[in-house]
MIMIGU-29001 format. One line per 3 residues: their letters; for each residue x, y, z of C-alpha. Coordinates in Angstrom, 2 decimals, always signed. Example, Ala and Ser with C-alpha at 12.3 -4.5 7.8 and 13.67 -1.06 7.14 Angstrom:
BEGIN
AS) +12.30 -4.50 +7.80  +13.67 -1.06 +7.14 $
end
This chain:
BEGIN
XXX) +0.00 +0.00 +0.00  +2.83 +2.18 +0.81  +4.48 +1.86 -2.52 $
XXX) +1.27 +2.54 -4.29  +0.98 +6.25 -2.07  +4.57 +6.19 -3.04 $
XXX) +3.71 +5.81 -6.84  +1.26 +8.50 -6.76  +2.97 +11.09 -4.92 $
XXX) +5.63 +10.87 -8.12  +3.05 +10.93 -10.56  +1.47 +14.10 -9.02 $
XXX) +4.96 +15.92 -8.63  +5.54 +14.62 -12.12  +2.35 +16.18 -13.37 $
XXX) +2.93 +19.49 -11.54  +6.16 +20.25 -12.91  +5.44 +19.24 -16.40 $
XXX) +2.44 +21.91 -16.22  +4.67 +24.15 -14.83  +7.19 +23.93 -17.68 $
XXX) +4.63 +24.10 -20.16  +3.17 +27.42 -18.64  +6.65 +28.74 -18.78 $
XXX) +6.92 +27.77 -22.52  +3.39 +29.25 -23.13  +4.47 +32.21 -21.55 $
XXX) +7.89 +32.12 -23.80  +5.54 +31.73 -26.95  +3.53 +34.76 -25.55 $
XXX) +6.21 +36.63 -25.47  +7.92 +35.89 -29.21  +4.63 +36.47 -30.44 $
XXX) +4.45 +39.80 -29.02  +7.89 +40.73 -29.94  +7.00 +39.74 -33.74 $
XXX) +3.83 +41.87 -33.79  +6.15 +44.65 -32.31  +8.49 +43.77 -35.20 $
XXX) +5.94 +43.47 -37.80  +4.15 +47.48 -36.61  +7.83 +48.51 -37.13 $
XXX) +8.25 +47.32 -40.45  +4.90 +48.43 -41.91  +5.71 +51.90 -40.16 $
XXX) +9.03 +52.18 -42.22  +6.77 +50.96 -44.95  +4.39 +53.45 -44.70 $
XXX) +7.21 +55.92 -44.31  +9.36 +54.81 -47.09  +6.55 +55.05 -49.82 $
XXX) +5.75 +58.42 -49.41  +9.43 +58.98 -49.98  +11.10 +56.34 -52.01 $
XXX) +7.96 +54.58 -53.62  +10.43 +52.20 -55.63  +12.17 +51.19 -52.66 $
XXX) +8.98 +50.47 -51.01  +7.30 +48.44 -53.05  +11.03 +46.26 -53.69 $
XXX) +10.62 +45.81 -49.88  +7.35 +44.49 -49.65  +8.38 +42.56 -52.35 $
XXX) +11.25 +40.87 -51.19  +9.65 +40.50 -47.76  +6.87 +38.32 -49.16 $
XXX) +8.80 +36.51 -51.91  +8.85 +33.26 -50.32  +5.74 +33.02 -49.65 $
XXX) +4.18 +32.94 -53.18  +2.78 +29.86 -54.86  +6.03 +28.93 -57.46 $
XXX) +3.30 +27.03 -59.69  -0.44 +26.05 -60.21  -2.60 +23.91 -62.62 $
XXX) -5.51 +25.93 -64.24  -8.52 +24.56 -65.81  -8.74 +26.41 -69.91 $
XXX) -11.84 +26.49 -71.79  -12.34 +23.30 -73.75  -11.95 +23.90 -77.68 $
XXX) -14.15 +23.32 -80.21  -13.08 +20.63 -82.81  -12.99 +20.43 -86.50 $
XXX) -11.77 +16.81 -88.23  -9.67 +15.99 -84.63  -10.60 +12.82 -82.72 $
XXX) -8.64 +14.90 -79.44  -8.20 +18.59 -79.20  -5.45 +20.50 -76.68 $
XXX) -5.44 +19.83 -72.79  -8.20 +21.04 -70.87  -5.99 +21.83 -67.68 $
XXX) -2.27 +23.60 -68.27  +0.46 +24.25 -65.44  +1.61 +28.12 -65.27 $
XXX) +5.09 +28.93 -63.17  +5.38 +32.02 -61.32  +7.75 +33.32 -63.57 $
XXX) +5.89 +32.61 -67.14  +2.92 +34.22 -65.16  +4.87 +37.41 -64.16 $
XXX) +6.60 +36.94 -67.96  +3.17 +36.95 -69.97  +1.48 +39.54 -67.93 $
XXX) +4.27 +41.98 -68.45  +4.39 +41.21 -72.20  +0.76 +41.72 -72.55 $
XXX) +0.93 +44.99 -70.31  +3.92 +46.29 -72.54  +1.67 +46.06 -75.86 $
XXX) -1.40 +47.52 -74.21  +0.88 +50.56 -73.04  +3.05 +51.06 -76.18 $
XXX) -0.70 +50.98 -78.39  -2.04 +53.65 -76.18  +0.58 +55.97 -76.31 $
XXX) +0.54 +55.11 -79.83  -2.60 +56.15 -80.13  -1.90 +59.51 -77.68 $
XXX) +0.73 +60.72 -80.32  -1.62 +60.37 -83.09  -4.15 +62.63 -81.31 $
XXX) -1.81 +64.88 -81.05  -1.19 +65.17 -84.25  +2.44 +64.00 -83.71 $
XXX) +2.52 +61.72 -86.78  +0.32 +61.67 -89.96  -1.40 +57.86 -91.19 $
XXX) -3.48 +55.10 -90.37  -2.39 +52.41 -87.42  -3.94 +49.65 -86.34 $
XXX) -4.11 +49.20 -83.14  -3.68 +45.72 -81.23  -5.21 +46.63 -77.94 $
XXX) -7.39 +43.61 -76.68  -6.06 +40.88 -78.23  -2.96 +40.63 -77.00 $
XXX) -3.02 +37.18 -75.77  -3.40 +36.22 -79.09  +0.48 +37.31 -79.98 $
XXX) +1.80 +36.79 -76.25  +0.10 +33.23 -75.90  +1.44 +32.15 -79.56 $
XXX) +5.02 +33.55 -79.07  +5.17 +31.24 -76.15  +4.42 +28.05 -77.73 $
XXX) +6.97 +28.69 -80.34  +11.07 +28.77 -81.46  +12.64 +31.58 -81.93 $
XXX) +13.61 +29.94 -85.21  +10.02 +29.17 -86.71  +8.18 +31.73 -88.81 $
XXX) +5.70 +34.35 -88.52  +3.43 +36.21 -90.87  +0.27 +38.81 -90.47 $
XXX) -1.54 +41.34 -91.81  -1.61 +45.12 -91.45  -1.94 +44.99 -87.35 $
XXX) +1.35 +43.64 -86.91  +2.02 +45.82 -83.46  +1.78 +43.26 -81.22 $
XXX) +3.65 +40.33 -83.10  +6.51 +42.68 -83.75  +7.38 +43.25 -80.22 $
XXX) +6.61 +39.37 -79.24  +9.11 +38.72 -82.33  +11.52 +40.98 -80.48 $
XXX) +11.46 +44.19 -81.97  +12.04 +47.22 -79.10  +8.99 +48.99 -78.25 $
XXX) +11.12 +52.19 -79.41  +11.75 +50.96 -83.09  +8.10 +49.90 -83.02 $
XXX) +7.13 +53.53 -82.25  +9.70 +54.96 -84.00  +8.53 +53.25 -87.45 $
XXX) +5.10 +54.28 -86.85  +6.18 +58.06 -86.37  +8.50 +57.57 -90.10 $
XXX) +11.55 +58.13 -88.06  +15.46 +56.68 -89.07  +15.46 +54.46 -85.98 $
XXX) +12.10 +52.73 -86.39  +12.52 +48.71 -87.35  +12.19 +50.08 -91.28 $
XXX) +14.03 +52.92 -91.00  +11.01 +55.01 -91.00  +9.93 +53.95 -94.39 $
XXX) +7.40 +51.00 -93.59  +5.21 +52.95 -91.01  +2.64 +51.22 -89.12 $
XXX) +1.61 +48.56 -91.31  +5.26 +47.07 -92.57  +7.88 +45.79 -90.17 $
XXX) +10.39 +43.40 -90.48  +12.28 +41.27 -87.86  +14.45 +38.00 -88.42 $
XXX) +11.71 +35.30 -88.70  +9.13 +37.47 -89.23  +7.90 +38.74 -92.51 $
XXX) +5.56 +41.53 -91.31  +2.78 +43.53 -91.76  +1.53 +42.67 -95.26 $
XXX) -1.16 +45.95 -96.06  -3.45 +43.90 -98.69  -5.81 +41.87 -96.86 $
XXX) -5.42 +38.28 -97.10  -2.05 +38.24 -98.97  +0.23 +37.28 -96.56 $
XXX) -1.85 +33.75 -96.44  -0.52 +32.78 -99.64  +3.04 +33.96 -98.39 $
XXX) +2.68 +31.98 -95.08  +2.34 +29.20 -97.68  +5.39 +29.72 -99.25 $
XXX) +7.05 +30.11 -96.53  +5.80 +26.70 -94.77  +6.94 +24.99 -98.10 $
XXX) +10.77 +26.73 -97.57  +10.78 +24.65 -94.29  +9.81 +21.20 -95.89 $
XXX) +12.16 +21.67 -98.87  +15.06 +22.44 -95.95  +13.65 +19.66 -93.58 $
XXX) +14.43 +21.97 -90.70  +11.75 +21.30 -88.84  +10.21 +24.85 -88.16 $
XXX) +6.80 +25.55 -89.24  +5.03 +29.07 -90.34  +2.57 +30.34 -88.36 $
XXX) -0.13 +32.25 -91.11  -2.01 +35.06 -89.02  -5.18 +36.75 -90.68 $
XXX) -8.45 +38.16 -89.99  -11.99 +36.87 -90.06  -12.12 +39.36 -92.60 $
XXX) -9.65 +37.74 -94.95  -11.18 +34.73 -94.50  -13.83 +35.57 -97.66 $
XXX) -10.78 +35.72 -99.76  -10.17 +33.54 -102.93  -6.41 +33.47 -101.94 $
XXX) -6.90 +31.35 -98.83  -8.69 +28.38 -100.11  -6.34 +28.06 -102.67 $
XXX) -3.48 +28.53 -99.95  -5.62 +25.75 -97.81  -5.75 +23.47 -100.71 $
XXX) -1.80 +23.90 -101.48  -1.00 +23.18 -98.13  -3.05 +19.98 -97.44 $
XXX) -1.79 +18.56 -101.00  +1.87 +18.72 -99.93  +1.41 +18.65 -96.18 $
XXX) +2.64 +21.70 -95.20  +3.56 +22.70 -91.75  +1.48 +25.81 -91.66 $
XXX) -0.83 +27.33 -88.45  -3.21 +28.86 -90.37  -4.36 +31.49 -87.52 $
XXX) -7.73 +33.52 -87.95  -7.86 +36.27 -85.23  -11.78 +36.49 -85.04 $
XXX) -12.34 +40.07 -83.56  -16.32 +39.86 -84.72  -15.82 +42.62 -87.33 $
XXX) -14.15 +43.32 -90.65  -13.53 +47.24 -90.21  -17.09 +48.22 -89.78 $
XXX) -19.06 +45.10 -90.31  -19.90 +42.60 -88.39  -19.04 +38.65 -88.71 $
XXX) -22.28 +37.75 -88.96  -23.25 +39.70 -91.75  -20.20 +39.47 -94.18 $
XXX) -19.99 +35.41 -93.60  -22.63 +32.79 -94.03  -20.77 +30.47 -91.90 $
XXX) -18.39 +32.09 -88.81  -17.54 +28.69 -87.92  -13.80 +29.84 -89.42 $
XXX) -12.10 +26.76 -88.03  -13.75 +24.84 -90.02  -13.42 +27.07 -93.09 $
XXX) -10.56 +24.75 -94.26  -13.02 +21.44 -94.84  -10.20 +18.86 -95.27 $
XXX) -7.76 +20.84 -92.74  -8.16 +20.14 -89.24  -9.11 +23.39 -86.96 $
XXX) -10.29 +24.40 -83.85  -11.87 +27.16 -81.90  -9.88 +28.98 -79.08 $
XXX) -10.65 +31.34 -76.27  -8.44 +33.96 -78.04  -8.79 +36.14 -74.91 $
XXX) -7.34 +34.04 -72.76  -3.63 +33.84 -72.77  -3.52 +30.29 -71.47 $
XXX) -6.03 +28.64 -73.81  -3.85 +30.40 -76.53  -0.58 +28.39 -75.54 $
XXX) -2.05 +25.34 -74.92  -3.58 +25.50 -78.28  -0.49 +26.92 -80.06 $
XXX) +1.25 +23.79 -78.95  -0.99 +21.65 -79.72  -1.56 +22.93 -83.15 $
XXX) +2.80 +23.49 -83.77  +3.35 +19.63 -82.50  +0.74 +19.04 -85.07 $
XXX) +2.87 +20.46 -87.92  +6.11 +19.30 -86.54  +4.91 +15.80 -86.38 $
XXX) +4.30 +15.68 -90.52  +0.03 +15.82 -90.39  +0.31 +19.15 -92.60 $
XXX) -1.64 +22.35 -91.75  -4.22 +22.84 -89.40  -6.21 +26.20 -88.41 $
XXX) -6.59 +27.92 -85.37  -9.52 +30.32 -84.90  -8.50 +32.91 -81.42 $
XXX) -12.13 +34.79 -80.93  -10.86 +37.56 -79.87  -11.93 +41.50 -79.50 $
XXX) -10.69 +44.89 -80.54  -10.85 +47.98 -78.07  -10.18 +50.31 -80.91 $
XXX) -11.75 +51.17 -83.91  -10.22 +49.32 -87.42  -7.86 +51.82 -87.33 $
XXX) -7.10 +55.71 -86.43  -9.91 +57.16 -88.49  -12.21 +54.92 -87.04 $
XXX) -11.64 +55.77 -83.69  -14.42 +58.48 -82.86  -17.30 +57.01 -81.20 $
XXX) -19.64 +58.12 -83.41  -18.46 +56.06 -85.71  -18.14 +52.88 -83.61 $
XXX) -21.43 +53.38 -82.50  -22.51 +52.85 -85.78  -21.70 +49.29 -85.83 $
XXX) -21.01 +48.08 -82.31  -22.27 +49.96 -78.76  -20.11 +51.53 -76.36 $
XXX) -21.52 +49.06 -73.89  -20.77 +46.07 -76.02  -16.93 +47.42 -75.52 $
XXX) -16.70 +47.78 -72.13  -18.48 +44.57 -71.49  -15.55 +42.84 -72.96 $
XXX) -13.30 +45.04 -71.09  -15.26 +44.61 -68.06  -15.66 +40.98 -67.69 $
XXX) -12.96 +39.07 -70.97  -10.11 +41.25 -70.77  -6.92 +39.00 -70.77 $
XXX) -4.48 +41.20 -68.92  -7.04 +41.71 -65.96  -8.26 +38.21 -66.06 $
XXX) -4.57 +36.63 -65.86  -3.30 +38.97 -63.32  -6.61 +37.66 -61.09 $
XXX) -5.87 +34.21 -61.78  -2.36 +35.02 -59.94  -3.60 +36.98 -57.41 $
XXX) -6.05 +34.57 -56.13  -3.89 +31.69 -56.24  -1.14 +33.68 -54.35 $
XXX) +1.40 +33.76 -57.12  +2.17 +37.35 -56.75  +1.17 +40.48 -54.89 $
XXX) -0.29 +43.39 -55.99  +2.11 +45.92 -55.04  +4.62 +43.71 -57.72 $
XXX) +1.68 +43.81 -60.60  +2.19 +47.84 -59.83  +5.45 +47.78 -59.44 $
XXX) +5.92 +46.16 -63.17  +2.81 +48.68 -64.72  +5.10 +51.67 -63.22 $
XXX) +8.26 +50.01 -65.00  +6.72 +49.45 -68.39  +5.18 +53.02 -68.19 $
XXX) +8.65 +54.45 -68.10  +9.95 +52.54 -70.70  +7.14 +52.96 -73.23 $
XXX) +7.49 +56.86 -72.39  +11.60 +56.50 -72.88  +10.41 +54.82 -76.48 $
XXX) +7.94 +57.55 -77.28  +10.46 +60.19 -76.54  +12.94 +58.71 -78.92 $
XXX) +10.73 +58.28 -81.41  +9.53 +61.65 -81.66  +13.14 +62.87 -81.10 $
XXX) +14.32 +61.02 -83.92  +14.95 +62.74 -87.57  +13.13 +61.44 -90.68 $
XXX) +14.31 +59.95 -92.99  +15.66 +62.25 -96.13  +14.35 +61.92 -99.38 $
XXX) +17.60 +61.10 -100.97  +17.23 +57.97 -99.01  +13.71 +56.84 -99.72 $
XXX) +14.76 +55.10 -102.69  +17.54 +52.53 -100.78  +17.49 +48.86 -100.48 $
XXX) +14.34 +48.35 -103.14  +16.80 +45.62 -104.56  +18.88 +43.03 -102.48 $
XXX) +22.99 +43.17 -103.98  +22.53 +44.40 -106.87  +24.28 +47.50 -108.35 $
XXX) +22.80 +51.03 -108.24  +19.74 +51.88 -110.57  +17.52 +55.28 -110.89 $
XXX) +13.73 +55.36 -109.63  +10.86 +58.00 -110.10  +11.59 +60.70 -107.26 $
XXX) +8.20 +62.41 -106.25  +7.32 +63.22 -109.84  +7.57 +61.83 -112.67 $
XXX) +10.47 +64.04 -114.05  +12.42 +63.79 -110.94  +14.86 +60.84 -110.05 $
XXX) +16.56 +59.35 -107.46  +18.89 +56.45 -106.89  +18.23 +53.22 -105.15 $
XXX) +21.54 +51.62 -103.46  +20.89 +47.78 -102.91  +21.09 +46.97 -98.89 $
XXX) +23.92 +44.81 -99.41  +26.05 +47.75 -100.53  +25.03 +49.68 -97.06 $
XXX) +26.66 +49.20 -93.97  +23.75 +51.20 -92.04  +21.30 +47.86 -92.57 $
X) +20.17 +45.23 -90.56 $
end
């Protein structure tokens, strides 16, 4: 009996000091916690302090600070495509990295700047002609870019902003060409609708030509069995064309590795799909081609599809088409920007609905947001970076001399000797000197 008191006399000064330890640990975490609150008030003080005096250094701070903490990668559900001759289509869910997240959304957010100061300059009057702006469907260029090689080919039409820069043009040559100026991507002689870039052949002004071209260009990389492919951008406006069934029917004959791209904005300059095609089903325009349908304003749904599609080339199955429904902010171009004449065949509402609830910058930089890939003060951070860069462009550009008249005339021919060409009138003349002969080109 004794050695059972005995027993639980241990137990109960056993008990007692464990409880006392533990309050002493509880009172330890009390007190780290406090200290870490106190640390945490300090640092949002010298926060608070440092942004209304070094806003950059601020917002690196916060950054830094909550680096760790983001989500490095998450699996997203993409709208499922719409199939045309395809027993399977692209994957329904896609895996996006913090980094190709931040990478897109500042690509995207570049374009959308450099077309609206674009389209500032031309209101002031700073430069004369018609752009067309790309504002809207920029995950259409951004999403495509990244599916592809540096090495494989690109083509478009007359809006050729946006796939210039994801080509890798500067933003300042971009801006520069469309003011005329020396240091644009042309030398300030193609202007909005013609730039050049290695591997990608512009900016082609008549509508629907450059699907012939993309062709052609598809049929270079079979006869060199390099294994790139051409992707052939147009709009659902082109698709009416003549030329592009007889491109379609080339490349299906001889299995060409062509993406045959329609960007479906809903209207060819001031009409709408509807009433300028009896079927708008434009993946499916090719018959004996393979297409589908993509959520062109969705930047994920674009690079799923893109690779999908390019592995489809690559693989020897010929062409297939790719129809990105997609939407325009601005008018066709620069002279139909005033609203009265957009209200004449689409509604200010219908625009800002799209903006409102599709837009693919805003809907990307959500999906980050609310899966804790980034913070906000970073998505600010990079719109405050790209603002001063697109404004460094714009003054260069409008800094920048034209180009003189004597040297309108160059590089017409590739290596071949010096001829004469019509000046501005018939009597006058000027001399073209091939671009082989001039150190100045690139």
């Amino acid at each position: 009996m004794s050695q059972t008191f005995a027993f639980c006399e241990t137990l109960e000064e056993s008990n007692f000091r464990l409880q006392k330890e533990l309050l002493e640990k509880q009172k330890e975490i009390t007190a780290l916690k406090r200290q870490l609150e106190e640390k945490e008030q300090a640092i949002l003080l010298l926060e608070r302090h440092i942004k209304f005096n070094r806003p950059n250094l601020a917002v690196r701070i916060v950054v830094n600070r909550m680096f760790s903490q983001f989500t490095p990668q998450v699996t997203f559900e993409i709208k499922k495509c719409s199939l045309h001759g395809l027993e399977e289509g692209p994957a329904e869910t896609t895996v996006l990295t913090r980094d190709e997240g931040l990478s897109l959304y500042r690509c995207m957010q570049t374009l959308r700047q450099m077309e609206h100061k674009a389209d500032e300059l031309h209101k002031q009057k700073l430069f004369s002609g018609h752009c067309h702006f790309y504002a809207g469907q920029e995950a259409c260029a951004v999403g495509i870019e990244a599916s592809i090689d540096k090495s494989d080919h690109l083509i478009t039409s007359y809006r050729c902003h946006g796939y210039s820069f994801t080509r890798g043009v500067p933003v300042r040559e971009i801006l520069a060409e469309i003011a005329g100026r020396t240091g644009g991507v042309s030398k300030g002689r193609g202007g909005s609708m013609h730039m050049y870039t290695p591997h990608f052949y512009g900016g082609n002004a008549i509508v629907g030509s450059q699907i012939s071209l993309g062709a052609g260009i598809a049929l270079a990389c079979q006869y060199q069995r390099n294994k790139q492919i051409c992707i052939t951008v147009y709009g659902d406006g082109a698709s009416n064309q003549g030329q592009l069934f007889e491109a379609f029917n080339m490349a299906a004959l001889w299995k060409l590795p062509c993406v045959f791209v329609c960007e479906n904005n809903r209207y060819s300059i001031g009409t709408s799909a509807e009433r300028c095609s009896a079927s708008t089903d434009f993946y499916r325009r090719g018959d004996f081609i393979p297409g589908l349908r993509v959520d062109g304003m969705d930047v994920l749904s674009v690079r799923e599809a893109s690779k999908f599609a390019t592995d489809h080339c690559r693989s020897g199955r010929g062409p297939i088409v790719m129809e990105l429904q997609t939407y325009r902010y601005f008018g066709h171009h620069t002279g139909d920007s005033d609203l009265s004449l957009l209200r004449s065949y689409r509604t200010h509402e219908e625009v800002q609905d799209v903006r409102s609830h599709h837009d693919p910058i805003s809907k990307l930089k959500e999906q980050m947001l609310n899966n804790n890939m980034a913070s906000s003060e970073e998505f600010e951070e990079i719109g405050r970076e790209i603002t001063a860069d697109v404004e460094e462009a714009a003054q260069f550009a409008m800094s920048d001399p034209e180009p003189s008249v004597e040297d309108l005339c160059n590089c017409i021919y590739h290596n071949s000797p010096p001829v004469k060409v019509r000046g501005l009138n018939p009597w006058a003349k000027l001399q073209s000197v091939s671009n082989s002969l001039r150190s100045d080109q690139h």
